[in-house]
C-alpha positions in Angstrom: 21.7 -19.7 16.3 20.8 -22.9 14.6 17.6 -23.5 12.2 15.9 -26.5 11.2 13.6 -26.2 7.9 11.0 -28.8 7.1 12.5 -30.7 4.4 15.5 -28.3 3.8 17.6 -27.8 6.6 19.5 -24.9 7.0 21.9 -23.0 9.4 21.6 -19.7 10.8 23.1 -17.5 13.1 22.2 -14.3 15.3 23.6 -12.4 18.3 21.3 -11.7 21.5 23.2 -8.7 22.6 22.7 -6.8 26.4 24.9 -3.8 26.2 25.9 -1.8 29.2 25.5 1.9 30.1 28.9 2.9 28.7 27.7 1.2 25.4 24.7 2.9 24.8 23.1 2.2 21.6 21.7 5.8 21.2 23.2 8.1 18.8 25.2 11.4 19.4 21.6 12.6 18.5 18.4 11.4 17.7 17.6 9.4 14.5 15.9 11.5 12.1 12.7 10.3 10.2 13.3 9.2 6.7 13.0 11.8 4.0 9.3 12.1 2.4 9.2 12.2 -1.9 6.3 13.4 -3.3 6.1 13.4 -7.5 5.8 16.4 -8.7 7.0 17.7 -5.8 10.3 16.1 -4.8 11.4 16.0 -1.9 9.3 17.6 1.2 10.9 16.2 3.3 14.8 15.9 4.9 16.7 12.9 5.7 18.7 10.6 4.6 17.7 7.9 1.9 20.7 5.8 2.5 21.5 4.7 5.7 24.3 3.0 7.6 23.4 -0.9 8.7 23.1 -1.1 12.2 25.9 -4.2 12.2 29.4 -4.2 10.7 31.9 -7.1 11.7 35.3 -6.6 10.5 38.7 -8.1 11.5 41.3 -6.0 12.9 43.8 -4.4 10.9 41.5 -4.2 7.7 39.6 -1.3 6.9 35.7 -0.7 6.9 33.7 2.0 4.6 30.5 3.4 5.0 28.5 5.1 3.0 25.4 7.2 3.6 23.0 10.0 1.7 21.4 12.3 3.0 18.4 14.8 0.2 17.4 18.2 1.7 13.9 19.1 1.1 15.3 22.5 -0.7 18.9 23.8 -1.4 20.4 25.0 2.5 23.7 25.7 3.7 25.1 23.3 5.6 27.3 20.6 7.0 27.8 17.4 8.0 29.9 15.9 10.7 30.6 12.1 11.7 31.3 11.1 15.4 32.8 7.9 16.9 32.9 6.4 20.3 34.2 3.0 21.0 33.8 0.5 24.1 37.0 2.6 25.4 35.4 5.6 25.5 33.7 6.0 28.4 30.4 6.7 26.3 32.1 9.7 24.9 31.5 10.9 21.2 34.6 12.3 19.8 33.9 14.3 16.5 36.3 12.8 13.1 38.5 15.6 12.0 38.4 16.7 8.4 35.2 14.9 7.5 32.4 16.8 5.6 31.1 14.4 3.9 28.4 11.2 3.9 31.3 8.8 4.0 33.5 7.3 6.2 36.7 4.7 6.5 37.2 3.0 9.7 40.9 2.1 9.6 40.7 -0.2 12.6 44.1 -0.5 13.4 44.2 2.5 15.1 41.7 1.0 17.9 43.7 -1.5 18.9 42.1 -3.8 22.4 38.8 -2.1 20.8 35.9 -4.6 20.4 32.9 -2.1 19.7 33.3 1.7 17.5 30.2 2.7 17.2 29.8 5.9 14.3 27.0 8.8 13.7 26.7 11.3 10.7 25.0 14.6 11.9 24.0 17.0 9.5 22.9 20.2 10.5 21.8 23.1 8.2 19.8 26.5 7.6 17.8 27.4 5.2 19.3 31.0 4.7 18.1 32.1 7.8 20.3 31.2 11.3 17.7 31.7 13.8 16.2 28.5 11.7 18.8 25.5 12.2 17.5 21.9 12.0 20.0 18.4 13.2 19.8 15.6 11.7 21.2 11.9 12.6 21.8 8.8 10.9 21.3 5.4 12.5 24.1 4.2 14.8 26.7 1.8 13.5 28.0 -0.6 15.4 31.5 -1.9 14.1 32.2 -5.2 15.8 36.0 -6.0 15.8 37.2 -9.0 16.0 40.6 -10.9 15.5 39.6 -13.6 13.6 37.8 -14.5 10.2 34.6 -15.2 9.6 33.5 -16.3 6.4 30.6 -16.1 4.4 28.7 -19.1 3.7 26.3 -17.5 1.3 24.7 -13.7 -0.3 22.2 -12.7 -1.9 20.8 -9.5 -3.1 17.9 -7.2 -3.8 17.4 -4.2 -5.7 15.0 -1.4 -4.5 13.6 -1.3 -8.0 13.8 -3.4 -11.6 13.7 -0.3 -13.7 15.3 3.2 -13.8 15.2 5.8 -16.3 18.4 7.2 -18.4 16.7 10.3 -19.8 18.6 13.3 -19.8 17.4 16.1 -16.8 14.5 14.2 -15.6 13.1 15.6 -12.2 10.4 12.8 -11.6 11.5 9.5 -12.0 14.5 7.8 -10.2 17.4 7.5 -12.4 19.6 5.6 -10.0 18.6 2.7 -7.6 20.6 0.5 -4.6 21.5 -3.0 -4.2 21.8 -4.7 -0.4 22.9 -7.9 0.3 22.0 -10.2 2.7 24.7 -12.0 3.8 25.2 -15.6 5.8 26.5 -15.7 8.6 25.1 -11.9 9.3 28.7 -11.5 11.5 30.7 -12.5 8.4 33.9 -10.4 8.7 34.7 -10.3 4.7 33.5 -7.2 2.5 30.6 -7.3 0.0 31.8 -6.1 -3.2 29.8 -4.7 -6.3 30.5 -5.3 -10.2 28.5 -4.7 -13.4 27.3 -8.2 -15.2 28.1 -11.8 -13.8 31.3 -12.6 -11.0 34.6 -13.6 -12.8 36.5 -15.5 -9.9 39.2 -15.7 -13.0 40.2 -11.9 -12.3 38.2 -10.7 -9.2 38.2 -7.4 -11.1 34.9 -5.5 -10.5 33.5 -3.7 -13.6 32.2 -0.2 -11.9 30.9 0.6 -15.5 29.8 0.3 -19.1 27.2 1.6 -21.9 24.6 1.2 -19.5 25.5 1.9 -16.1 27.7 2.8 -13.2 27.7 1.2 -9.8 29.7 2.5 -6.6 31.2 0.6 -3.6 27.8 0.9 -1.9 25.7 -0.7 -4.5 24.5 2.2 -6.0 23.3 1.9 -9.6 23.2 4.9 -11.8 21.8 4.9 -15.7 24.0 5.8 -18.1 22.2 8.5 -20.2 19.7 7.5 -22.7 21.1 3.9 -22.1 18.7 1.0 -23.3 19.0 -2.6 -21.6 19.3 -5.0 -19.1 22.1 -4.7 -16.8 23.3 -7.6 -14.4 24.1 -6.3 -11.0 26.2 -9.2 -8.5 27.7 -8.7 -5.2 30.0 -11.2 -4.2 32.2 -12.0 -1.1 35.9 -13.4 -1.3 36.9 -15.7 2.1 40.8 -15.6 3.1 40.6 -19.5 1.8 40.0 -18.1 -1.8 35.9 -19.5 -1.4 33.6 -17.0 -3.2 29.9 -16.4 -3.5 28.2 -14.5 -6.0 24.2 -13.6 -6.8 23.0 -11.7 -9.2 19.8 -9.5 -10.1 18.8 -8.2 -13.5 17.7 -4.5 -13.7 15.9 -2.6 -16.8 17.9 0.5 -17.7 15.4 3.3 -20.4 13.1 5.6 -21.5 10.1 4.6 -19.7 8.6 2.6 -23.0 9.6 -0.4 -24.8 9.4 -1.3 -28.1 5.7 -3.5 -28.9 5.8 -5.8 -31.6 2.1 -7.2 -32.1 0.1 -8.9 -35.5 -2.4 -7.5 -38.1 -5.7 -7.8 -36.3 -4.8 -7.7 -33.3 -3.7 -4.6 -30.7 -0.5 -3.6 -28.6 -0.2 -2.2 -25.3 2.4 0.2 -23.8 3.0 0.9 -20.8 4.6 3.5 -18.7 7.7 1.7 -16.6 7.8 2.4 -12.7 10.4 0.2 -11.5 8.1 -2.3 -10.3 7.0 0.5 -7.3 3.0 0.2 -6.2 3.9 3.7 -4.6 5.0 5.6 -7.6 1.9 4.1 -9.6 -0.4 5.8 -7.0 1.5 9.1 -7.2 1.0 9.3 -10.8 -2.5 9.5 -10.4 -2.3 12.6 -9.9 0.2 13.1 -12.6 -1.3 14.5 -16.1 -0.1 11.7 -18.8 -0.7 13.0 -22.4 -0.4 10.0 -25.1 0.9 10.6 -28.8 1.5 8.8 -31.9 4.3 9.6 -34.7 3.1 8.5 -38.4 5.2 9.4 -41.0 7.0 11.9 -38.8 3.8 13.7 -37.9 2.6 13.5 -34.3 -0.9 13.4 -32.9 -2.2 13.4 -29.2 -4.1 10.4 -28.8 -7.6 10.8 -27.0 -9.9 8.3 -25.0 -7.7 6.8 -22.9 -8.8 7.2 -18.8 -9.2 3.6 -17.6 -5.5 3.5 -16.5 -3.3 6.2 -18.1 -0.3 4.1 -17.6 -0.8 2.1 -20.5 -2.2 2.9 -23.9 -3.7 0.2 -25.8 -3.7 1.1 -29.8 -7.1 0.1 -32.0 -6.9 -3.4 -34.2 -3.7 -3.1 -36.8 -3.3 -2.9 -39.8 -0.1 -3.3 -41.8 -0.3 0.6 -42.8 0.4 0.7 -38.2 4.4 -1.1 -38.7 6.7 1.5 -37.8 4.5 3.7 -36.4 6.0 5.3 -33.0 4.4 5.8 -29.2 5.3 8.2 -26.4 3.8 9.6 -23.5 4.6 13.3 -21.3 4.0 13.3 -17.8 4.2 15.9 -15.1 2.3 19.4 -15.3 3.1 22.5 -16.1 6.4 23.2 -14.2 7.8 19.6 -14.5 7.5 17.5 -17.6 9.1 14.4 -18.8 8.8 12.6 -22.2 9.5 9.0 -22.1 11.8 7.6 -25.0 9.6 7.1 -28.7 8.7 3.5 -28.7 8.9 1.5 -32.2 5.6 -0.7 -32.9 6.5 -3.7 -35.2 3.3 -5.2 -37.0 3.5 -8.6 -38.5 2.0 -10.4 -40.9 -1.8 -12.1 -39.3 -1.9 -15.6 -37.5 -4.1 -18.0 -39.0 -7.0 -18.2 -37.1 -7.2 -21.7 -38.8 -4.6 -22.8 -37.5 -5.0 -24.0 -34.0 -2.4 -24.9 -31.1 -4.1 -26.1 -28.2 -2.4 -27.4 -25.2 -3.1 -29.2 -22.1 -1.0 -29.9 -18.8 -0.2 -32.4 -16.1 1.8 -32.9 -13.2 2.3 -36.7 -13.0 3.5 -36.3 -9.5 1.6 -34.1 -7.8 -2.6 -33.4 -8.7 -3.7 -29.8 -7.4 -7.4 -30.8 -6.7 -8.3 -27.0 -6.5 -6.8 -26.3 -10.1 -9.4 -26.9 -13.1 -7.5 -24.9 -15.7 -5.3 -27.3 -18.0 -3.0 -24.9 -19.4 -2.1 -23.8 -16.1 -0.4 -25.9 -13.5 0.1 -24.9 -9.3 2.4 -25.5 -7.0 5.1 -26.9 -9.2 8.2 -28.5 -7.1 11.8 -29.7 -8.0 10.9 -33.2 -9.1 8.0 -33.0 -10.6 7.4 -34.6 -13.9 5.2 -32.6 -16.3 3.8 -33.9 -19.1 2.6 -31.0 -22.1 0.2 -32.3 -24.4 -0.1 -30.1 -27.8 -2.8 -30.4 -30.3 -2.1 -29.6 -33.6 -5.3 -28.9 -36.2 -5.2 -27.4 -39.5 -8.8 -26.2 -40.4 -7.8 -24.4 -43.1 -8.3 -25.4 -47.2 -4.4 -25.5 -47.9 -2.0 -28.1 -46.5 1.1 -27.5 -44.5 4.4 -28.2 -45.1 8.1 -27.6 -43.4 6.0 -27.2 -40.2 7.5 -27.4 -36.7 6.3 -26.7 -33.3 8.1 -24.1 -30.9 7.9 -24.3 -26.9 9.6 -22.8 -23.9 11.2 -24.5 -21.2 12.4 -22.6 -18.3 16.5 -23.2 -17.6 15.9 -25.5 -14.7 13.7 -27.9 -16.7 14.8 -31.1 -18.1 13.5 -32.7 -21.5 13.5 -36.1 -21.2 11.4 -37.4 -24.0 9.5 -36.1 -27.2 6.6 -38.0 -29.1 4.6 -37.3 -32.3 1.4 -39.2 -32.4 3.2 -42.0 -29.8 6.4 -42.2 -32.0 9.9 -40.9 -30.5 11.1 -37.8 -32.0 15.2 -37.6 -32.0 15.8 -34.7 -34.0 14.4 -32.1 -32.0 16.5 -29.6 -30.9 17.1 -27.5 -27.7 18.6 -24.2 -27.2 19.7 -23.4 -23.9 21.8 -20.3 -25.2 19.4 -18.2 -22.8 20.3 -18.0 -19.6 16.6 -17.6 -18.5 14.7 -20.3 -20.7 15.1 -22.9 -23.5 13.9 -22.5 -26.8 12.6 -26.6 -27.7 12.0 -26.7 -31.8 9.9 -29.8 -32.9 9.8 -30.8 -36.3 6.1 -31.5 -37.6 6.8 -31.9 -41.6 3.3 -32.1 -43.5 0.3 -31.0 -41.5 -2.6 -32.0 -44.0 -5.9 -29.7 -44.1 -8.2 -31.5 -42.1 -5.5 -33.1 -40.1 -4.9 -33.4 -36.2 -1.5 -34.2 -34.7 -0.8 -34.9 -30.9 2.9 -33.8 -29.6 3.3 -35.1 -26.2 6.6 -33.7 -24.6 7.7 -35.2 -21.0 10.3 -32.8 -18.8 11.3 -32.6 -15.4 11.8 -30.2 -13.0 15.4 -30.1 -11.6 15.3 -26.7 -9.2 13.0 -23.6 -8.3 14.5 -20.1 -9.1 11.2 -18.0 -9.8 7.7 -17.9 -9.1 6.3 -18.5 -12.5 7.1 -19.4 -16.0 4.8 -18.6 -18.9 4.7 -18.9 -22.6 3.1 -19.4 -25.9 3.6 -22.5 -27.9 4.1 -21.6 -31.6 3.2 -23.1 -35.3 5.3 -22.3 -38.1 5.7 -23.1 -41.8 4.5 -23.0 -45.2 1.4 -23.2 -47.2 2.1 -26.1 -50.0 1.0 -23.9 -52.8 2.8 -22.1 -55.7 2.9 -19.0 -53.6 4.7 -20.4 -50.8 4.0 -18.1 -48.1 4.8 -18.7 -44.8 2.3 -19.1 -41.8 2.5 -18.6 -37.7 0.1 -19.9 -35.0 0.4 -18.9 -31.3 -1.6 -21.3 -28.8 -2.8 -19.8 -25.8 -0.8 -19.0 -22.8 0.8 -21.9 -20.8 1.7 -21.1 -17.0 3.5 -23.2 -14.3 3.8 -21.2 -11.1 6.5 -22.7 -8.7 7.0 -23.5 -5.3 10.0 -24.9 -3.7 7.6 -27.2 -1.5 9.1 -26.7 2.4 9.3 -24.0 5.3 12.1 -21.1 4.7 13.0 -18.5 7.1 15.3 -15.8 7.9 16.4 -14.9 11.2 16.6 -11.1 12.3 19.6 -10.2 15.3 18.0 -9.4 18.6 19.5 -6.4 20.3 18.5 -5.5 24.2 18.5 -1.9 25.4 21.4 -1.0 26.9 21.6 -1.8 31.1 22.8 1.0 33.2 25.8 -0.3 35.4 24.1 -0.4 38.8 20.3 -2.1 36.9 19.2 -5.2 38.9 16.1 -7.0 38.7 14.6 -5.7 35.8 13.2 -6.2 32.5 14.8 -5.5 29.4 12.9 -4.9 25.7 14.4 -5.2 22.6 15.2 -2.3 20.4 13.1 -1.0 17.5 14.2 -3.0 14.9 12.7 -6.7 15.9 9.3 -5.5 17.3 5.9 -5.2 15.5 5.8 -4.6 12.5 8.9 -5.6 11.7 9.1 -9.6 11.7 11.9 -11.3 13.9 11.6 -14.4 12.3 10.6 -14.2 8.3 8.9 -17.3 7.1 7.5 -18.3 4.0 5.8 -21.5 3.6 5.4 -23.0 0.5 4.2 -26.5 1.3 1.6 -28.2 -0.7 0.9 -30.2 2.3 0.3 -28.2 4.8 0.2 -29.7 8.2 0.5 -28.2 11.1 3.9 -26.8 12.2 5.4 -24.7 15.2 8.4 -22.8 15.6 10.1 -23.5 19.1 13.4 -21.6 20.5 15.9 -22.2 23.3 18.7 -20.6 25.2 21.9 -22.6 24.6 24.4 -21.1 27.4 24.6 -18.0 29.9 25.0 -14.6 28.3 29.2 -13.6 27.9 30.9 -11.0 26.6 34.8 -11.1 24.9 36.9 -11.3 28.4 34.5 -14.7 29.2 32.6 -12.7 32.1 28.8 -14.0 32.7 26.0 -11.6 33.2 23.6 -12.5 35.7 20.7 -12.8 32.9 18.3 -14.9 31.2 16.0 -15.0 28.5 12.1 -15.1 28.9 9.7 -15.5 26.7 5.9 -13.7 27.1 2.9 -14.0 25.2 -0.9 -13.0 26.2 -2.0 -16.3 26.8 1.2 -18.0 28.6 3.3 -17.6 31.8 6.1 -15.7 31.1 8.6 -18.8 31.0 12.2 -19.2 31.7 14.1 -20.4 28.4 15.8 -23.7 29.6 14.3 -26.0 27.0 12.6 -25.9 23.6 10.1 -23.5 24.1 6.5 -23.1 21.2 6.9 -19.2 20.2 4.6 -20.1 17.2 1.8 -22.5 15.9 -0.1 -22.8 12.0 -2.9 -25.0 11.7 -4.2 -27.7 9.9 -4.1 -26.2 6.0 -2.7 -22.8 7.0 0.7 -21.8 6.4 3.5 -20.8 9.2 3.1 -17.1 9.4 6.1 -14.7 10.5 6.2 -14.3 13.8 6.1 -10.4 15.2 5.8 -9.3 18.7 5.1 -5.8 20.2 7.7 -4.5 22.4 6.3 -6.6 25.7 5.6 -9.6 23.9 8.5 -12.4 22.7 11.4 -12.9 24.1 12.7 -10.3 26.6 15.6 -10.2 28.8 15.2 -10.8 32.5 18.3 -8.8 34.5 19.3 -10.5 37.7 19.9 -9.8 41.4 24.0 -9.7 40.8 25.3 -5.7 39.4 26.2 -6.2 35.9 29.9 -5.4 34.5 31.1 -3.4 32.1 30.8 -5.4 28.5 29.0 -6.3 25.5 27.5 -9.3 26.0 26.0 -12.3 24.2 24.4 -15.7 24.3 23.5 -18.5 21.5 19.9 -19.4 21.1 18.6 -22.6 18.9 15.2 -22.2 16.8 13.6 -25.3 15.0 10.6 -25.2 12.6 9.3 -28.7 12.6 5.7 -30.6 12.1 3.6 -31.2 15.2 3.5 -34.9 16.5 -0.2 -36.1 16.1 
């Protein structure tokens, strides 16, 4: 499958698969529902929380792991047991011998003139009693063999949550967290692998662990205990040729509180860490959260604080607050945790004097809808911006040794700086930070009374977030005898990103399985591609939005591995249109003027659907390649 982008072109691929009645799809038994977690509770609810992929391509003669597990809802006696059936096997499942456990390794050269092994973990258990018995199955695997490499073009990875917890017996928040990767082409034959910090194609040595965490061949990540940090967690893929590709997610290892460091006169906020998860903030509504300070090694519960007791926000400071500590308990009377004791720095007060005022503009693009100066929208690679700082000393002292401080984020180019007009060489930039640059200006003597303009030009070079913010900053000294030094933060500065064109990814379509003797009839596709799941993901980030449409066609006849033809063809079926033979580019999807390309989802009778013809279908797993283009409509 082949997919054009507006103004980014890029290549996909997917399998239409129609698979016959010795091939059936459906599992030894039926999938279970996922397991349900309440907090406080745990969970209510078995199943298994990681799950085999539905797809695995692997070349014959290597071997192929997978990895599942499965959480009772209580502590039952039990066991588990894997079956396989291949292509070969006359739709039999064959239970593995000696295999109690949530893994498996396919060692495909024992299946030799396989194409197709298709896998199930059952687990089946009692809660004490056997008159009660409940079975239990994982999704069905489907290991594609094949004799030939396919490499990997591309990965990249997601974590189910930024932050997990490394305290010591805690019942309520996840200690341990998985990545998945999502790899291009989706039949690539060559193994993810998982390593700790960034891919070193030096050594190809994975790091499974350090101070902070562990991480297993399934991309499980588990907190070291009491660890404190940021981890880097990369999955990378290795082609035959020695080509490698590598991306890599940062994830918050810790107590549940940071360290706050704020100034005199003003306040600091805590907050309660959830690993980014809008589901565990609503379950601990229903949590009781306690608050308490630490002065001087003496601890007090702190009252007052119901608007949202996932933060605490301390009164105005005073320099008597610096080293004061925070903490929070939550859970009820059976279960409790307490998060780590945070540290609150106080420093010395801003002059309010002092001002740092800043404006924005994008000389290449003007956001008519955007009024807010020290905010800029829809930032794309290319743009020049133009920051425009205002420096005013109100106060009765002059300044000296001054210098301005900014942020840049790592993808941003400075390409000229200017004090009051005049070219400033000596600046200097520190790109030591992987995730921004620190840019230092040097002001010299800011007179009381004064105003200074700094006017620094950059240039954006590439898009890897969604926003960058910061807070330019005033430093120096008063010239007096006492020399003390002063700070001034500006407000905040935003620029929220967009990478300005039409992405999309591409979901396999799988048919349910035809019976050997099935003519004339209509095929759905399985679960996975219907409503609500999206088969095509889109996100469109134009600034101009004109309309677009998403068209697809059939490329050849349906074939399996032994070049046999099945007598079938795609159709596609909406509620407005004739159900239409796909023989030409074909409109599945339309935005309008101003509105962006949605993702398109179809309910099981909608979309594209298989049509089975008059001729009796043989024995195969077939497939056939389809083309979609995104692309503007012709006015």
């Amino acid at each position: 499958m082949k997919l054009s982008v507006l103004n980014d072109p890029l290549p996909v691929s997917t399998t239409v698969r129609a698979e016959s009645a010795q091939s059936k799809s459906e599992g030894r038994v039926a999938e279970s529902n996922p397991p349900k977690h309440v907090f406080l509770l745990g969970w209510i609810r078995s199943g298994f929380n990681l799950q085999p992929k539905s797809d695995y391509y692997v070349k014959f003669g290597e071997s192929l792991m997978i990895q599942t597990n499965f959480v009772p809802s209580n502590k039952p006696e039990g066991s588990s047991q894997w079956w396989i059936k291949t292509n070969n096997d006359n739709g039999e499942w064959t239970p593995v011998e000696n295999n109690n456990s949530g893994d498996i390794t396919i060692e495909t050269q024992k299946y030799k003139g396989v194409s197709e092994i298709q896998c199930q973990l059952v687990v089946t258990y009692s809660s004490g009693k056997k008159s009660f018995e409940k079975t239990y199955g994982s999704k069905v695997a489907h290991i594609h063999v094949t004799n030939t490499e396919k490499p990997a073009t591309d990965i990249k990875i997601k974590l189910n949550s930024d932050y997990i917890y490394s305290i010591k017996e805690n019942m309520l928040f996840d200690s341990s967290t998985y990545a998945s990767a999502m790899i291009e082409p989706f039949d690539t034959t060559n193994k993810v692998h998982w390593t700790l910090g960034e891919y070193n194609s030096d050594t190809n040595v994975p790091i499974l662990e350090n101070e902070l965490a562990t991480i297993n061949n399934s991309g499980l990540v588990t907190a070291q205990e009491n660890a404190e940090g940021e981890v880097s967690v990369t999955g990378y893929i290795i082609n035959e040729d020695g080509t490698s590709f590598s991306d890599t997610k940062k994830l918050k290892i810790g107590g549940g509180l940071e360290d706050r460091t704020s100034h005199v006169g003003q306040r600091a906020t805590f907050h309660i860490e959830t690993g980014g998860s809008d589901q565990k903030d609503d379950e601990l509504k229903a949590a009781t959260i306690k608050w308490y300070r630490v002065v001087n090694g003496k601890t007090k519960e702190i009252s007052g604080n119901k608007d949202n007791h996932l933060e605490l926000t301390t009164s105005v400071l005073t320099e008597a607050d610096d080293g004061n500590q925070y903490y929070a308990t939550i859970g009820n009377q059976n279960k409790k945790v307490e998060t780590r004791h945070a540290k609150l720095t106080v420093l010395q007060a801003t002059d309010s004097k002092i001002h740092v005022t800043t404006k924005l503009k994008n000389l290449d693009y003007e956001d008519k809808n955007n009024s807010d100066k020290t905010i800029l929208k829809k930032v794309a690679p290319g743009d020049r911006i133009e920051y425009t700082f205002t420096l005013q000393n109100g106060s009765s002292k002059d300044l000296k040794e001054s210098s301005l401080k900014i942020y840049l984020n790592q993808f941003t180019k400075c390409k000229e700086v200017k004090l009051e007009n005049k070219n400033v060489d000596k600046f200097s930039l520190d790109n030591s930070d992987k995730k921004k640059q620190s840019l230092e200006i040097p002001i010299g003597q800011l007179k009381r009374g004064q105003e200074l303009k700094v006017t620094v030009l950059t240039e954006i070079s590439d898009v890897s977030e969604e926003s960058f913010s910061f807070k330019p900053i005033l430093v120096g000294k008063y010239d007096d005898d006492k020399g003390n030094g002063y700070k001034s933060e500006g407000n905040t500065v935003t620029l929220e990103y967009t990478s300005n064109n039409i992405r999309a990814i591409i979901h396999p379509i799988r048919f349910k399985p035809i019976s050997l003797f099935e003519r004339n009839n209509l095929k759905r596709r399985t679960i996975e591609t219907n409503d609500p799941n999206a088969i095509v993901e889109v996100k469109d980030t134009r600034r101009k939005r004109v309309p677009a449409r998403v068209t697809v066609k059939q490329l050849g006849n349906f074939t399996n591995e032994r070049s046999g033809i099945l007598d079938a063809n795609l159709l596609f079926f909406s509620s407005q249109v004739t159900p239409l033979t796909i023989g030409k580019a074909i409109s599945v999807a339309y935005s309008d003027e101003g509105k962006a390309l949605e993702s398109i989802k179809w309910k099981d009778d909608e979309g594209l659907l298989l049509k089975i013809g008059n001729s009796f279908p043989k024995l195969g797993n077939y497939q056939a390649d389809v083309e979609w283009s995104i692309e503007n409509v012709p006015t």
